[in-house]
DRENGUPA-736146 format. One record per residue (C-alpha): x, y, z. Coordinates in steps of 0.05 Angstrom, whole numbers, plus 32768, in hexadecimal, padded with zeros to 4 digits. Layout:
BEGIN
+------+------+------+
!    X !    Y !    Z !
+------+------+------+
!    X !    Y !    Z !
...
+------+------+------+
***
This chain:
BEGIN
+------+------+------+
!    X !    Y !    Z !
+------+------+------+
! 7E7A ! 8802 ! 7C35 !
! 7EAA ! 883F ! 7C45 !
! 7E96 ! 886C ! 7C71 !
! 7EC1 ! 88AB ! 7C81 !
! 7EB6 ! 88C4 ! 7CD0 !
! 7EBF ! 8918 ! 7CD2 !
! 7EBC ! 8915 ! 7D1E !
! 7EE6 ! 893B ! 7D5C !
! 7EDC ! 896E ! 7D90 !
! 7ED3 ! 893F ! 7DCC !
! 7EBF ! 88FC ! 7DDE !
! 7E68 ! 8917 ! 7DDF !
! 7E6D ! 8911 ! 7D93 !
! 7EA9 ! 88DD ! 7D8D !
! 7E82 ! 88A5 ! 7DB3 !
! 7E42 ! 88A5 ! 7D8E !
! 7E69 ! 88A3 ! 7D4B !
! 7E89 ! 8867 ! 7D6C !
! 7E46 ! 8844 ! 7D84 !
! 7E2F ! 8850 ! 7D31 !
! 7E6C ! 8829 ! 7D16 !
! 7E69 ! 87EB ! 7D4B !
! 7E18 ! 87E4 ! 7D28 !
! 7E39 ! 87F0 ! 7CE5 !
! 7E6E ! 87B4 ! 7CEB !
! 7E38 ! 8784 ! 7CFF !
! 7E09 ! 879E ! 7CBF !
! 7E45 ! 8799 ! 7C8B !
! 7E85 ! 8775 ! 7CA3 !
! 7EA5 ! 878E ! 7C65 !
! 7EA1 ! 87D6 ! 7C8A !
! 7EDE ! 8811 ! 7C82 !
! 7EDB ! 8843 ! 7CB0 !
! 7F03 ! 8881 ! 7CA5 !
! 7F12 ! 88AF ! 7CDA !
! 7F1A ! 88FE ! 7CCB !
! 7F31 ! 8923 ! 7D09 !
! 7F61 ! 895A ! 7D2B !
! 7FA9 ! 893C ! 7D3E !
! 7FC1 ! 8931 ! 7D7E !
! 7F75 ! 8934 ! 7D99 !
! 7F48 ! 8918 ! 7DC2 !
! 7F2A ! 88EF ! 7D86 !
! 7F6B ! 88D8 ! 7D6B !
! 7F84 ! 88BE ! 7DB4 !
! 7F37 ! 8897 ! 7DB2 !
! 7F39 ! 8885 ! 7D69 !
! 7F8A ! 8869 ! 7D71 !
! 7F6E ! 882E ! 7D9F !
! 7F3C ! 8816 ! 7D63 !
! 7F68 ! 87F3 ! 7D2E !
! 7F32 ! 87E8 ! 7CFE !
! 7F27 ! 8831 ! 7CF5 !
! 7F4D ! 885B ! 7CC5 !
! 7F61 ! 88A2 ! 7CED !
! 7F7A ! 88DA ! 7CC0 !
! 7F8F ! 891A ! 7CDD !
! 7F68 ! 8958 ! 7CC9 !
! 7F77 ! 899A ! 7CE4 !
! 7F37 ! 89C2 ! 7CFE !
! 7F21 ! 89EC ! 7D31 !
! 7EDB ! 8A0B ! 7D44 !
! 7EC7 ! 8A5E ! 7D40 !
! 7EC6 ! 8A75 ! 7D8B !
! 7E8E ! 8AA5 ! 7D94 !
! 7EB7 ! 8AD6 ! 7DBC !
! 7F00 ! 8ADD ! 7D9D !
! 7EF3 ! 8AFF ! 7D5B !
! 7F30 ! 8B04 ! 7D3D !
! 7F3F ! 8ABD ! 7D40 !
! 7EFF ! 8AA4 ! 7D34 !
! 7F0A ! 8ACF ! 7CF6 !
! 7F47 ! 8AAF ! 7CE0 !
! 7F26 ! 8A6D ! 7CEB !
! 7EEF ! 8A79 ! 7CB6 !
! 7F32 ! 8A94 ! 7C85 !
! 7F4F ! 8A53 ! 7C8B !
! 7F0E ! 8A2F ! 7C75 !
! 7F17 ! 8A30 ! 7C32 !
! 7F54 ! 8A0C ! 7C35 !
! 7F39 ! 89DD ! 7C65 !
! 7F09 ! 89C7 ! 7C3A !
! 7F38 ! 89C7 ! 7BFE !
! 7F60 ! 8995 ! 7C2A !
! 7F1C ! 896B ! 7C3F !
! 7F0D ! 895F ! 7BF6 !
! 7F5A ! 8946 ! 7BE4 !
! 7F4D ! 8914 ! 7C1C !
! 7EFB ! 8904 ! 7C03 !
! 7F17 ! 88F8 ! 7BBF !
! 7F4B ! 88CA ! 7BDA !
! 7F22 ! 889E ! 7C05 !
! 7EE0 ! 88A6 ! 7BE5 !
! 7EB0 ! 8891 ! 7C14 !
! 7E71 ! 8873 ! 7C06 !
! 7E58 ! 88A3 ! 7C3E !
! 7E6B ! 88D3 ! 7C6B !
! 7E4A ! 88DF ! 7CB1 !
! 7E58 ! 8928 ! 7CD1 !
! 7E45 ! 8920 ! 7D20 !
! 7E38 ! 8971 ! 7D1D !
! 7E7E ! 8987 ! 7D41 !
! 7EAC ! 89BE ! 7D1A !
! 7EDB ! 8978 ! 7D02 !
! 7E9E ! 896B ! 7CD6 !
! 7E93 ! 89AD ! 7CB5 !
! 7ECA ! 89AB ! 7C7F !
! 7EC6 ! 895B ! 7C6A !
! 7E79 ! 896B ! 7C63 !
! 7E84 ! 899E ! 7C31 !
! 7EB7 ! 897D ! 7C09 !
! 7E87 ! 893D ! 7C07 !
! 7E52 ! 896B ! 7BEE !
! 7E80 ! 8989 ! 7BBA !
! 7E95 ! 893F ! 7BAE !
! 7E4B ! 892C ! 7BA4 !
! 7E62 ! 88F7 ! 7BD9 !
! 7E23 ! 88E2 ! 7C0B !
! 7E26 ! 8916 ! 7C4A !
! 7DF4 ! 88FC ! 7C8F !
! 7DFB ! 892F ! 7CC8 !
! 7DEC ! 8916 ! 7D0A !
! 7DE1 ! 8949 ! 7D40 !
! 7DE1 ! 8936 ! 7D87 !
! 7DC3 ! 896F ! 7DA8 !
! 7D7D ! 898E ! 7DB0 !
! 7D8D ! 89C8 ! 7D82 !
! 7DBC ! 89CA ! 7D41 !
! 7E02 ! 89D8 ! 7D4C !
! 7E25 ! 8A0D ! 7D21 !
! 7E40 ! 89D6 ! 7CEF !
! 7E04 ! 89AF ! 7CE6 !
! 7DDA ! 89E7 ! 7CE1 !
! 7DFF ! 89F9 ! 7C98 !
! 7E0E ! 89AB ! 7C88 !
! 7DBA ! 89A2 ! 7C8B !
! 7DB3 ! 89CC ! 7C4B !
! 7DD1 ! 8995 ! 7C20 !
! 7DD5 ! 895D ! 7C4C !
! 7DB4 ! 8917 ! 7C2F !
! 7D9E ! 8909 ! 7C7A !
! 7D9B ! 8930 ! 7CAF !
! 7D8C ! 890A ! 7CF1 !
! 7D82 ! 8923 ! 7D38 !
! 7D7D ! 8914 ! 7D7E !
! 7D44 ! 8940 ! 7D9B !
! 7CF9 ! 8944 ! 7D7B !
! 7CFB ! 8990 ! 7D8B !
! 7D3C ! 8999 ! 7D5D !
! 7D0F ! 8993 ! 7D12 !
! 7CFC ! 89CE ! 7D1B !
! 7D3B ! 89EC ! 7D11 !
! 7D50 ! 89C7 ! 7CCF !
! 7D45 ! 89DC ! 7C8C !
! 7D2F ! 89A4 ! 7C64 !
! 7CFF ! 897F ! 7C9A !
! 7CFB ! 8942 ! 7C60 !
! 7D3C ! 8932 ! 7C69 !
! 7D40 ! 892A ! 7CB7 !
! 7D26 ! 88F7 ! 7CE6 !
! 7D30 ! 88EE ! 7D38 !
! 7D55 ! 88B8 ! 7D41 !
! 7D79 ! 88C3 ! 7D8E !
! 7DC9 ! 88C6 ! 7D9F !
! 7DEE ! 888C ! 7D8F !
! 7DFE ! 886A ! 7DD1 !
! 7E3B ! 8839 ! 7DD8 !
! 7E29 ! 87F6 ! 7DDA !
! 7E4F ! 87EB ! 7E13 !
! 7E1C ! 8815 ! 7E41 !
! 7DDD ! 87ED ! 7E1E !
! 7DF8 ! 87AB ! 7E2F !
! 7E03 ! 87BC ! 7E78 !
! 7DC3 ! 87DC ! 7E8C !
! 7DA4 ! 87C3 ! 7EC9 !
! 7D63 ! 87CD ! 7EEF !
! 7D62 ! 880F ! 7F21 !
! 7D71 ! 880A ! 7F66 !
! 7D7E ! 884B ! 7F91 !
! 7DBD ! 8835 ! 7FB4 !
! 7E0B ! 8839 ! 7F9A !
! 7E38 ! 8879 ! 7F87 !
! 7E2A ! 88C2 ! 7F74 !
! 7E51 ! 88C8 ! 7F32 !
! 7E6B ! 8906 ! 7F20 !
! 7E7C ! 890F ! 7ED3 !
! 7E8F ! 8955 ! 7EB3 !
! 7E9F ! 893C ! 7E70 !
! 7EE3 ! 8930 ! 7E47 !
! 7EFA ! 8976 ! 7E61 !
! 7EE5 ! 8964 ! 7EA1 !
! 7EBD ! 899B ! 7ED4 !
! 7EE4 ! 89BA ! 7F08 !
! 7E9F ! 89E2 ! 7F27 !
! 7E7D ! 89A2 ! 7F2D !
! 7EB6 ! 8988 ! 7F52 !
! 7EBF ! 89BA ! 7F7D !
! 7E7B ! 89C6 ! 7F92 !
! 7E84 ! 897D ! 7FA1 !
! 7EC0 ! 8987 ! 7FD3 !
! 7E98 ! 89C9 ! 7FF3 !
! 7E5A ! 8995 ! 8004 !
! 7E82 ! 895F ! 8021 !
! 7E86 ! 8961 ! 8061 !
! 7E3B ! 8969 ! 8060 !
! 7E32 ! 8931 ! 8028 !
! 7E68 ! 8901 ! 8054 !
! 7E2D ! 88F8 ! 8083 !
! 7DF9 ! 88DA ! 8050 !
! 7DED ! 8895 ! 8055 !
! 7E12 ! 8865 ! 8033 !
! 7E2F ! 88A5 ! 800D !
! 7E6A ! 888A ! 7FDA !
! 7E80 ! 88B9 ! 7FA0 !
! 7EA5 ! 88A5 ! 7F5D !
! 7EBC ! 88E5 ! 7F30 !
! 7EDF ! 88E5 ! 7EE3 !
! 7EF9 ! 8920 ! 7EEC !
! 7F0C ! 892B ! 7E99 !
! 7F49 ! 8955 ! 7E88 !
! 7F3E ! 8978 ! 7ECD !
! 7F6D ! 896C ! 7F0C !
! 7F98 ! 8930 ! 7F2E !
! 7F68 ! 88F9 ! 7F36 !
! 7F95 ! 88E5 ! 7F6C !
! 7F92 ! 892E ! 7F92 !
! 7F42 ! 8937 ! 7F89 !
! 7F41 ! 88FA ! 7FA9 !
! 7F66 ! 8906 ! 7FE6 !
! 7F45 ! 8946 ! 7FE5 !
! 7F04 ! 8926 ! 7FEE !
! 7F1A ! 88F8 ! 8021 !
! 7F39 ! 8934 ! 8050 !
! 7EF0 ! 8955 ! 8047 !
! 7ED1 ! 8916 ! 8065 !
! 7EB7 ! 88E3 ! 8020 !
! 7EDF ! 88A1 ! 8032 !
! 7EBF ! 8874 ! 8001 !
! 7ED5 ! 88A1 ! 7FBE !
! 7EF8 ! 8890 ! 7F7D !
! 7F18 ! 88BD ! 7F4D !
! 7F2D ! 88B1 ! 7F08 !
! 7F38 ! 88DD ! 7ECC !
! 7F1B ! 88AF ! 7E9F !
! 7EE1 ! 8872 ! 7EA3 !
! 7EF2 ! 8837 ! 7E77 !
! 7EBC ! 880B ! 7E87 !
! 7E7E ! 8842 ! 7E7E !
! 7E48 ! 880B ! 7E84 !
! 7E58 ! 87F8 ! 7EC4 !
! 7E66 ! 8834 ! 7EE1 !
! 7E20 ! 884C ! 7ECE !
! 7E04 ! 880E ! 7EEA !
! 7E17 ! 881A ! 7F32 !
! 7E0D ! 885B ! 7F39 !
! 7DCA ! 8872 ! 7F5E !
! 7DCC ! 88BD ! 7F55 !
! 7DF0 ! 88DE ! 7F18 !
! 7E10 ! 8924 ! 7F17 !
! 7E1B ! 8943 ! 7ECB !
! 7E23 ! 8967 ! 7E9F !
! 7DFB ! 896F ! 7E68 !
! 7E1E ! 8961 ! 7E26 !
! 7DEF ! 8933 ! 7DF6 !
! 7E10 ! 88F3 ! 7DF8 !
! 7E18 ! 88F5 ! 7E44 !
! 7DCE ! 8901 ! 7E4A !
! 7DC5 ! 88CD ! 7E14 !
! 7DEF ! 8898 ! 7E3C !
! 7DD6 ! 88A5 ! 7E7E !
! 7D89 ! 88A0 ! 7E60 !
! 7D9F ! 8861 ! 7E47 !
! 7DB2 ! 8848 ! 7E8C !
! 7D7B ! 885B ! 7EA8 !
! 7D9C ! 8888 ! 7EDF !
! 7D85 ! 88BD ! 7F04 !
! 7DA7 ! 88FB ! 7EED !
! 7DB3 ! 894C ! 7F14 !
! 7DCA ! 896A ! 7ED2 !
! 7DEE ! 89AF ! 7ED7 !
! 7DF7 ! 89CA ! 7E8A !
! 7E33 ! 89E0 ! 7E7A !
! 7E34 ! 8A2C ! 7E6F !
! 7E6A ! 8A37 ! 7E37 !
! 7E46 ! 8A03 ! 7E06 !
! 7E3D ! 8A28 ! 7DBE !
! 7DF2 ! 8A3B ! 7DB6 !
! 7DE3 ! 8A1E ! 7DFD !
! 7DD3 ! 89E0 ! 7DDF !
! 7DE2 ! 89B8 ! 7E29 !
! 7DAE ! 89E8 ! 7E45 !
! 7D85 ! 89D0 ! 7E0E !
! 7D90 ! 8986 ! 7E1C !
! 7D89 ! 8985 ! 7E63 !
! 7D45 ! 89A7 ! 7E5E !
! 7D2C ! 8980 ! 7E2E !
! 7D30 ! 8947 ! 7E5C !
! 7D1E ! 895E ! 7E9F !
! 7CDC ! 8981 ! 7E7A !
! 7CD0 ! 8939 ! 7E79 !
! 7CDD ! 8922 ! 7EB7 !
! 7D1E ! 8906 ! 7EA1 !
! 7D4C ! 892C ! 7ECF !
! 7D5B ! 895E ! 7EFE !
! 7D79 ! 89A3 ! 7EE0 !
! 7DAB ! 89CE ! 7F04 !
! 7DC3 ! 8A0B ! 7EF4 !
! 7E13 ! 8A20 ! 7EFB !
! 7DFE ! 8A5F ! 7F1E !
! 7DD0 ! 8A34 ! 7F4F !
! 7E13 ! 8A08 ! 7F51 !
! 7E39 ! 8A45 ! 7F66 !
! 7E04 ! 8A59 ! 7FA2 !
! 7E16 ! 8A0C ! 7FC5 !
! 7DC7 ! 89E3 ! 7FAC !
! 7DEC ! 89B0 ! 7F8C !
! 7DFE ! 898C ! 7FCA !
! 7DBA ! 89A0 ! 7FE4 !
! 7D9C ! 897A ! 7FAD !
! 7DC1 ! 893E ! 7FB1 !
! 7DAF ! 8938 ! 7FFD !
! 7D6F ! 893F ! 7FE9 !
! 7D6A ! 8910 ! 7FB6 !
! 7D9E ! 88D5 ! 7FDC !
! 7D61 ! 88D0 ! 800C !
! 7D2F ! 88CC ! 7FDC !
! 7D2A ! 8881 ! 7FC6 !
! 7CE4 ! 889C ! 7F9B !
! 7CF5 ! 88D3 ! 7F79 !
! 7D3E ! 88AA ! 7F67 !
! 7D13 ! 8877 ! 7F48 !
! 7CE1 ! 88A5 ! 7F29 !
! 7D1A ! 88C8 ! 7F03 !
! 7D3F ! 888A ! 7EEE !
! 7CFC ! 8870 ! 7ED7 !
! 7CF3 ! 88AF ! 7EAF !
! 7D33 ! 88B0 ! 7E93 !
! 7D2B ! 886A ! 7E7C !
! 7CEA ! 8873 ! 7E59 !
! 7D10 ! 88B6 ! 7E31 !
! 7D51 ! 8886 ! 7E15 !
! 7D59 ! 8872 ! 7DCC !
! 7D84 ! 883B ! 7DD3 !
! 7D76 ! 881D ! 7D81 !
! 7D91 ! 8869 ! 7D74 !
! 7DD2 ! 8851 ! 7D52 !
! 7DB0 ! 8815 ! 7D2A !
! 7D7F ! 8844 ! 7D15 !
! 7DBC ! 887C ! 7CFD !
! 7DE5 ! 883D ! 7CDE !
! 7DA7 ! 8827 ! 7CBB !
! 7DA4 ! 886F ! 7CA3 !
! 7DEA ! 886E ! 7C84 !
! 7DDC ! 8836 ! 7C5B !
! 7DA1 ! 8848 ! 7C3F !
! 7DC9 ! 8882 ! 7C23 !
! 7E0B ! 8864 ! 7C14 !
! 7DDC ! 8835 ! 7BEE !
! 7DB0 ! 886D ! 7BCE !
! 7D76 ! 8846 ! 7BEB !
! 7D45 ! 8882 ! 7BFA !
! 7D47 ! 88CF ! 7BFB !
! 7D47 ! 88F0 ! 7BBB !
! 7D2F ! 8935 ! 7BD2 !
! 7D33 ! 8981 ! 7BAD !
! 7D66 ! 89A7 ! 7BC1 !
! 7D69 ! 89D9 ! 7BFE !
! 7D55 ! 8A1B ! 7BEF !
+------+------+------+
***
């Protein structure tokens, strides 16, 4: 099978795409994997370190909500973008091609429409992204993360809940609770400089905790080595700081409290670990969709929500004293989150993809 990838933005939607293909090589070793995504990107630097995986460059970038003139010259460029996404469709010609609902996606999935070519959408969140929420008109599958999403799509016959993809990697190193180890502190790819700073304001008073250790990926945001001696002068001797965490699984694994934010397939990947999770949504996300994901969980007893403006007024080290004491409600939440993860989620998009790329099912009327 060929299947062409239209994925980018950041690593939320890169790593479920990733956790799809790893199913789809063990269900058809004969498996080509094309990769459409911006140069010089946070995909391609990913994608480079896979050698079975085809990346082409494709120019893209989203609509920001509050710049209008660019934004406006963004959708006059559209046309031509998908002009250039079908010269590429017609060259590969994929026997599928999956959109994970980031502005990458949007072009490709019209040109494979045009091309009659085999279009899933996957959306991570708990409501439609801008992309996805056009794509689900003529989509052949539309699948989603969050039972509360259906409601927004258009053709309800053509979508089904199947979870976030999760990287296998996580899955395989799961391990049963226990409330001791590190806080970890993760503020996605771009990394969160008011997380860590709130962190370095409660300190000294988190310093005297016991058994207090802290280990922070700090993203695309400061010197690793600075934060950390930073955190060190403010009393926290047992800290680590790296930009980037290759082994994920384990990290997960020892950590006994975990501060967030709320992007989907960071709440996907710490459900999956069963961790106990303060998530603080991220205030900038388009439609509010982390506000929407971090909800979603904690209204079932998932997580614990934070808000940036409850950030700003100095709770979040409040709340982690609160909690690093609390060996019950630690293991109540990490039960909770446990019982809410979809680990099959990627077997059940791969088997998905197949079905289509094999015309297997869905024959449905048109959107209107």
């Amino acid at each position: 099978m060929k299947l062409l990838l239209a994925v980018g933005g950041s690593a939320g939607h890169i790593y479920p795409a990733l956790a799809v293909v790893e199913v789809l090589r063990e269900l058809d070793p004969e498996l080509h994997v094309f990769w459409l995504g911006r140069p010089r990107s946070i995909e391609e630097e990913i994608i480079k370190k896979y050698h079975n995986i085809t990346f082409i460059p494709f120019r893209s970038s989203g609509i920001p909500r509050t710049n209008v003139l660019f934004g406006a010259r963004t959708l006059m460029r559209l046309p031509w973008n998908v002009w250039r996404a079908v010269g590429i469709l017609e060259e590969v010609r994929p026997d599928v091609t999956l959109g994970m609902g980031c502005y990458t996606s949007f072009a490709p999935g019209v040109a494979a429409h045009f091309l009659r070519i085999p279009l899933v959408i996957h959306e991570q969140n708990a409501s439609l992204g801008l992309a996805n929420r056009i794509l689900a008109r003529f989509a052949r599958r539309v699948l989603l993360s969050f039972p509360e999403t259906l409601s927004e799509v258009p053709c309800r016959e053509r979508a089904r809940v199947t979870g976030v993809p999760v990287r296998r990697e996580v899955l395989h190193q799961r391990r049963i609770y226990l409330p001791k180890g590190y806080l970890l502190l993760l503020g996605g790819s771009l990394g969160s400089s008011l997380l860590t700073e709130a962190l370095l304001a409660a300190a000294p008073f988190l310093a005297g905790l016991p058994d207090f250790a802290l280990y922070i990926a700090t993203g695309r945001f400061g010197d690793p080595e600075e934060l950390e001696r930073r955190f060190r002068a403010a009393g926290i001797e047992k800290v680590r700081v790296v930009r980037w965490i290759e082994d994920m699984g384990r990290v997960y694994a020892g950590a006994k409290l975990i501060v967030s934010r709320a992007g989907a397939s960071t709440v996907a990947e710490v459900l999956a670990a069963g961790r106990p999770a303060v998530f603080v949504p991220w205030s900038g996300a388009a439609g509010k969709h982390q506000d929407r994901n971090a909800h979603s969980v904690s209204a079932r007893r998932g997580a614990v929500v934070l808000s940036e403006g409850e950030v700003r007024q100095g709770k979040l080290g409040q709340l982690i004293a609160s909690l690093w004491e609390d060996a019950e409600r630690l293991s109540d939440l990490a039960r909770g989150a446990a019982a809410l993860a979809q680990p099959q989620a990627a077997w059940e998009v791969a088997r998905e993809l197949l079905w289509v790329a094999e015309g297997l099912l869905w024959t449905v009327p048109a959107c209107t």
